[in-house]
N, C-alpha and C positions, 0 to 999 in steps of 0.2 A: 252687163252681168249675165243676163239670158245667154246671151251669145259663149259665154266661156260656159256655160251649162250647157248649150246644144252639143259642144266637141266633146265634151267628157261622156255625153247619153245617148248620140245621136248620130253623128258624126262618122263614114267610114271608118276602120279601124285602122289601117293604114294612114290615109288621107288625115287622121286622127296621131297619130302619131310621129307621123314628119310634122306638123302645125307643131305640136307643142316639143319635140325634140328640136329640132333646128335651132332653134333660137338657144335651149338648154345647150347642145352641142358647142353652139358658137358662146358661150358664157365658159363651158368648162376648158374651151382649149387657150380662152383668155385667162384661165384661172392658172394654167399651166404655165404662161407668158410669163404668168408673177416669178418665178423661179429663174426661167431659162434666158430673161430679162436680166436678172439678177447676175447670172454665170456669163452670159454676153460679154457686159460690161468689166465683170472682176476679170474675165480672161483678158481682156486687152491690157491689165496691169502685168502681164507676164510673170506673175507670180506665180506658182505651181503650190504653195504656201496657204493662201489665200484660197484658191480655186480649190483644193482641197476641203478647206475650213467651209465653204456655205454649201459642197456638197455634205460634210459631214453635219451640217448643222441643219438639212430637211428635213431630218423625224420630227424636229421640233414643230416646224409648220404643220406637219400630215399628223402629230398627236394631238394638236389644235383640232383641226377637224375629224381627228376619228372620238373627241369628247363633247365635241358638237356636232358629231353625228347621232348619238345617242338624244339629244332634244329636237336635233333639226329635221333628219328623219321618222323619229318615233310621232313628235309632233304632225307632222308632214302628211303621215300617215294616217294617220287620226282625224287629221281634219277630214281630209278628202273621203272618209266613211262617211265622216258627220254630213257632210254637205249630201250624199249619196244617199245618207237617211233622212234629210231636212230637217239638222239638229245644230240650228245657226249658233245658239247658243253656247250648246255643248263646245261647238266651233271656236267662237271667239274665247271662251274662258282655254281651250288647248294652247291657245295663239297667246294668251296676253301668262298661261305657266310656265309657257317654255321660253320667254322672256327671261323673267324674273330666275328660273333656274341656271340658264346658260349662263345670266351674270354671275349668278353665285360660283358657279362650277368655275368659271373662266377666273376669276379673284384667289379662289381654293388655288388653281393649277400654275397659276403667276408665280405667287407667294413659296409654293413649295418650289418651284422650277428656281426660285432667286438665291434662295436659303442652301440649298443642295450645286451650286451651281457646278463644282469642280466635278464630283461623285457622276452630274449629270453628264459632261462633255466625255470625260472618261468612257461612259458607257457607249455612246455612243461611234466611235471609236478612235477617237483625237487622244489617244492614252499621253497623259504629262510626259513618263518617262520617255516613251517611244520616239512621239512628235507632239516636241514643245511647241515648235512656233506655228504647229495649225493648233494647236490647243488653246492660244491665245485669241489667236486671230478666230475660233469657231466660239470663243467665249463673251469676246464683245458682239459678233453678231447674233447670239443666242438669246442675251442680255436685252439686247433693245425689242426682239421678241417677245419675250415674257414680258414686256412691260406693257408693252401693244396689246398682253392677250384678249383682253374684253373686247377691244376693237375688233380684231381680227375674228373671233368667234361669233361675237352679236353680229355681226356683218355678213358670215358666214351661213349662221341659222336663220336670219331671215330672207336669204337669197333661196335656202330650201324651202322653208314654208310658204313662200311669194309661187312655188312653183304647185303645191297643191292646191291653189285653186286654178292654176292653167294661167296663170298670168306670168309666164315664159318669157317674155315682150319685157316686162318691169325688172324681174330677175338678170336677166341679162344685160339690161344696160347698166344694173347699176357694178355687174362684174369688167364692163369695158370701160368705167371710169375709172375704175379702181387699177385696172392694168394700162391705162394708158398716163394718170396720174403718175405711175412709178419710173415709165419710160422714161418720163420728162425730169421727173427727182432724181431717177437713179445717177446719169452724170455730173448733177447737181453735186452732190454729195459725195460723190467717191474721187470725182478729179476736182473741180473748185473748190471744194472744204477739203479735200483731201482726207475723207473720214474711209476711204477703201473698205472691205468686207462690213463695216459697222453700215458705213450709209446708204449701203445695199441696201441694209436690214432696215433702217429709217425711212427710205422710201417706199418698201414694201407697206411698215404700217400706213405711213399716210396715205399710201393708195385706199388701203383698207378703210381707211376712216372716213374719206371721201366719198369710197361706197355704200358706207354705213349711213350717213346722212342722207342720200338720195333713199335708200328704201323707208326711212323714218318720213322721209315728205309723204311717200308714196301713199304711205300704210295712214298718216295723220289727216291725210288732204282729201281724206275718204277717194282715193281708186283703187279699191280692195272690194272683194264680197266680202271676207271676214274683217272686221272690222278690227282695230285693235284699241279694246277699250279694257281699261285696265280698274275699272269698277267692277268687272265683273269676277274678278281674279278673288278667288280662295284654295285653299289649298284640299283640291276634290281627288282624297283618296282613286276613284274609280279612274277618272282623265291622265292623274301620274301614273296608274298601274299601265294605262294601255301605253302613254308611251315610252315608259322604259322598256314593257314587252318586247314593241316593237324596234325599240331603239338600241338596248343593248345587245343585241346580234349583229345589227349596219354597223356600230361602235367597233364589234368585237372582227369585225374583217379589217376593217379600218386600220385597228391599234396593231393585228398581227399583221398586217402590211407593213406599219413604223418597223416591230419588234423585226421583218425580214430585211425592211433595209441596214436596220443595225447591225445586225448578222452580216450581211452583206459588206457592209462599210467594213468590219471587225477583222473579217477575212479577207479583204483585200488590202486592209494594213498590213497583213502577215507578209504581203509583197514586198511593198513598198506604196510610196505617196505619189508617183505617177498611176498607179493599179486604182488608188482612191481617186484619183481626178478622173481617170477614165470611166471609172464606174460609177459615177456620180454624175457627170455629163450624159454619159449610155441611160442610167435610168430617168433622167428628166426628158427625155427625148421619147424615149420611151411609153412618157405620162399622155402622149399627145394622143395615141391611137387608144390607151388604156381611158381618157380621159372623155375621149368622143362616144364612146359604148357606154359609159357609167350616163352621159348624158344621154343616147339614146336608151336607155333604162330609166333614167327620171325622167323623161317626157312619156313611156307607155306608164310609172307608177298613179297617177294620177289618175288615168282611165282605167287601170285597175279596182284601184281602192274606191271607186268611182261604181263599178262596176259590180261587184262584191258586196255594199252597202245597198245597191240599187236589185239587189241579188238575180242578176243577171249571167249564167254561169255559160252562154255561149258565145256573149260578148269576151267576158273572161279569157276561153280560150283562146281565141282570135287573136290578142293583143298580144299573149307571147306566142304565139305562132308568127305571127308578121313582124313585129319586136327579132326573134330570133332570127328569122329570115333577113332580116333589116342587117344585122348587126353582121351575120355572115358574109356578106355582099362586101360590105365595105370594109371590113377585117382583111379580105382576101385580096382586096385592090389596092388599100393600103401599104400592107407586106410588099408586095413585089415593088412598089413605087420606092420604098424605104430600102429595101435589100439591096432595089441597085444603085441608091447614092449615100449609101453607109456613110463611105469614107466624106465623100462631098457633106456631107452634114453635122460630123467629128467637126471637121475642120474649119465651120464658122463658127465655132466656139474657143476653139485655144490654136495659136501656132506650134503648139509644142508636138513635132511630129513624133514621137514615140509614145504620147496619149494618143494621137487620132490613129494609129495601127492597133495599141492597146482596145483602145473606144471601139472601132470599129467593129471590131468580133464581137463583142461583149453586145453590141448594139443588133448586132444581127441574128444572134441568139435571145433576146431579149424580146423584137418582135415576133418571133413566132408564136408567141402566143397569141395574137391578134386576131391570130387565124380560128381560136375556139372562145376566145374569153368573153367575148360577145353576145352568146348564147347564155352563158352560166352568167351575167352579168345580170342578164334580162329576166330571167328567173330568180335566181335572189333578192332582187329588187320585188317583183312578185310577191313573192313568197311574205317579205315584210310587209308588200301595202296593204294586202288579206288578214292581217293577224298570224299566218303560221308561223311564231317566232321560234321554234322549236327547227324544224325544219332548215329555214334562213341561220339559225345558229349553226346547224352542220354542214353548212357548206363554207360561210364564213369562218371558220375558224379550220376548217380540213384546208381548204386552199393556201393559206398563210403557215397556218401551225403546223399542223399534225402531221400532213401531208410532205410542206414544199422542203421546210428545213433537216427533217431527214434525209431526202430524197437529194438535198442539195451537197448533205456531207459525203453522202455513198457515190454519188460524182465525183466529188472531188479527190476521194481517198483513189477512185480507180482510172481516173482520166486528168487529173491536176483540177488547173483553173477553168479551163475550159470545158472540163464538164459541169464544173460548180456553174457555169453562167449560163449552160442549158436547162440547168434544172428547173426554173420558171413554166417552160414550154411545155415541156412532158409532163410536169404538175397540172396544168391544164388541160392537157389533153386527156389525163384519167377524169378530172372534176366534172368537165362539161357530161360527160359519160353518166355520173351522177346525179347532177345536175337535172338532165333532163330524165331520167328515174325518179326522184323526189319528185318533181312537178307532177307526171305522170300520177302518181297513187295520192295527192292533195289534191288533184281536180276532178279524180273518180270520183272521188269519196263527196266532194263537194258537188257534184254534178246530183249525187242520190240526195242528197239534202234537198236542195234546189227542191 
């Protein structure tokens, strides 16, 4: 336990943030696997149908964690102050709320997602009238989702919270059971039961479930600092104000990431259903470099909010200086790796060669943003594990909202499709811009506190 307290207080800042990123890193690109796992296997059904349907059906997973981003993060958050002010308690009662919330919330969000379900696929953009038979096929695998939700969210928030005390190591394993679980189910299910896009969704949750059990050992067999005892649990006005604070801004990027893939999906229905399969593949592919930074972001958030509690303001800076520095590096090496085997990496997901020429642009417009989102990644993360939720809300919500989906029609009206699937990149390149202006005048300001 000492020892995950030396890295957060102690510990190089760098040297501090590869320990406890890596392991984060390698959890979230396994988080991604769950998806492109998924599309692997549907594409070898040569259905274009199909392959459609569980691309249109990922908002639904990514609304899942952008309403357990709101307890996993805010939590998360929270803790790692507490720990920073040696408020164990304070701690464990954050740990054993945002339990008890995420299940309410995740029971609320089933119910409504089951009851709405047509309304629901509609919007997302499987339209009945348009395209019936992905509207089918994105409705039973939507279905076995919602049913999974508790699963999949409790599983989810505690892989967050497992990471604000630095226990990176337990988080991550229990995301490689969960992805390696589905590998093994997913042909299970789609060719032997012959249940196709449904039993995709089948094995997704029981990966989930599998994960969710290993952290429940973890957190009960005492290898946790915060312990999770569920005696301590009342409903402490102060502990739910700080993490919805902090938690509804991580939420609110989260949700208008779903709300831009809907858009996305919505508009490329206006093509056709090869335009959704390729943009649906393009952006899971996509998730891999978008996914590696969010995790090199939650490995510096804990030595932040670490940091901040410990009121340390030149540790502080160090962490997204090296953080950003971190995140550019491997943004850039990335990109070029990716740009030149576009098409080679279209094409281990579907044989249908007029997706992987579609894919492929769409894909190589897609990571350019790699190249700045790294930086703004690291800093918004920041920004939440400090308390500025003010802040963190203006950047979270300019990037998705305010920003990208304007910026993506005015493309599209002046350049067709292929400006519409620029617009991502250029979106980031004004944000990061911002980005690190917000930071700037929050750690002045906090530096004269100090």
């Amino acid at each position: 336990m000492e020892k995950r307290i030396n890295i957060l207080a102690g510990m190089p800042v760098m040297k501090a943030i590869i320990k406890l990123s890596l392991p984060v890193v390698m959890g979230m690109i396994v988080q991604v696997l769950y998806n492109l796992v998924d599309v692997w296997f549907i594409g070898m059904l040569g259905d274009a149908n199909q392959l459609a349907a569980a691309n249109v059906s990922t908002p639904i997973f990514v609304i899942f964690l952008s309403i357990t981003a709101i307890i996993g993060t805010g939590g998360a958050a929270h803790i790692s102050r507490c720990l920073g002010a040696k408020r164990m308690l304070r701690a464990q009662r954050t740990l054993s709320i945002s339990v008890v919330f995420c299940i309410i919330i995740a029971i609320i969000s089933a119910f409504l997602g089951i009851v709405y379900i047509k309304p629901l696929i509609n919007f997302l953009g499987a339209d009945f009238e348009r395209l019936a038979a992905v509207h089918e096929f994105a409705r039973q695998y939507t279905l076995v989702l919602l049913y999974g939700a508790v699963i999949i969210m409790t599983n989810y928030t505690l892989s967050q919270i497992l990471r604000a005390e630095g226990a990176t190591h337990h988080s991550t394993i229990g995301m490689i059971i969960g992805v390696v679980a589905n590998i093994l189910l997913d042909p299970l299910f789609i060719f032997v039961f012959d249940m196709g896009v449904q039993g995709a969704a089948i094995a997704t949750v029981l990966g989930n479930l599998l994960g969710l059990i290993y952290y429940l050992c973890i957190y009960f067999s005492g290898h946790t600092i915060v312990r999770m005892r569920f005696s301590v649990f009342k409903f402490d006005k102060s502990t739910i104000y700080q993490i919805f604070k902090i938690g509804l801004p991580a939420a609110m990027g989260q949700f208008l990431l779903t709300i831009s893939m809907v858009f996305n999906s919505n508009v490329a229905a206006g093509y056709g259903v090869l335009e959704v399969s390729a943009m649906g593949i393009a952006f899971k592919i996509s998730l891999v470099g978008l996914f590696v930074f969010i995790g090199i972001s939650a490995g510096c958030q804990p030595i932040s909010g670490y940091s901040y509690g410990a009121k340390n303001a030149e540790r502080l800076r160090e962490v997204v200086r090296r953080g950003s520095e971190l995140t550019l590096v491997i943004g850039t090496a990335l990109f070029i790796i990716f740009f030149a085997i576009a098409r080679e990496t279209m094409a281990v997901f579907t044989y249908d060669q007029s997706i992987i020429s579609i894919g492929t642009k769409i894909l190589r417009a897609q990571i350019a943003s790699w190249l700045l989102v790294g930086p703004e990644l690291v800093i918004l993360t920041t920004l939440q594990s400090i308390g500025k939720s003010r802040a963190a809300l203006v950047l979270a919500v300019s990037r998705q909202g305010v920003l990208y989906i304007p910026l993506a029609l005015l493309l599209k009206s002046m350049f067709g499709f292929i400006g519409f699937v620029w617009a991502q990149a250029l979106c980031d390149a004004v944000m990061v811009v911002v980005s690190v202006y917000l930071m700037k005048i929050v750690l002045d300001k906090y530096a004269v506190r100090v």
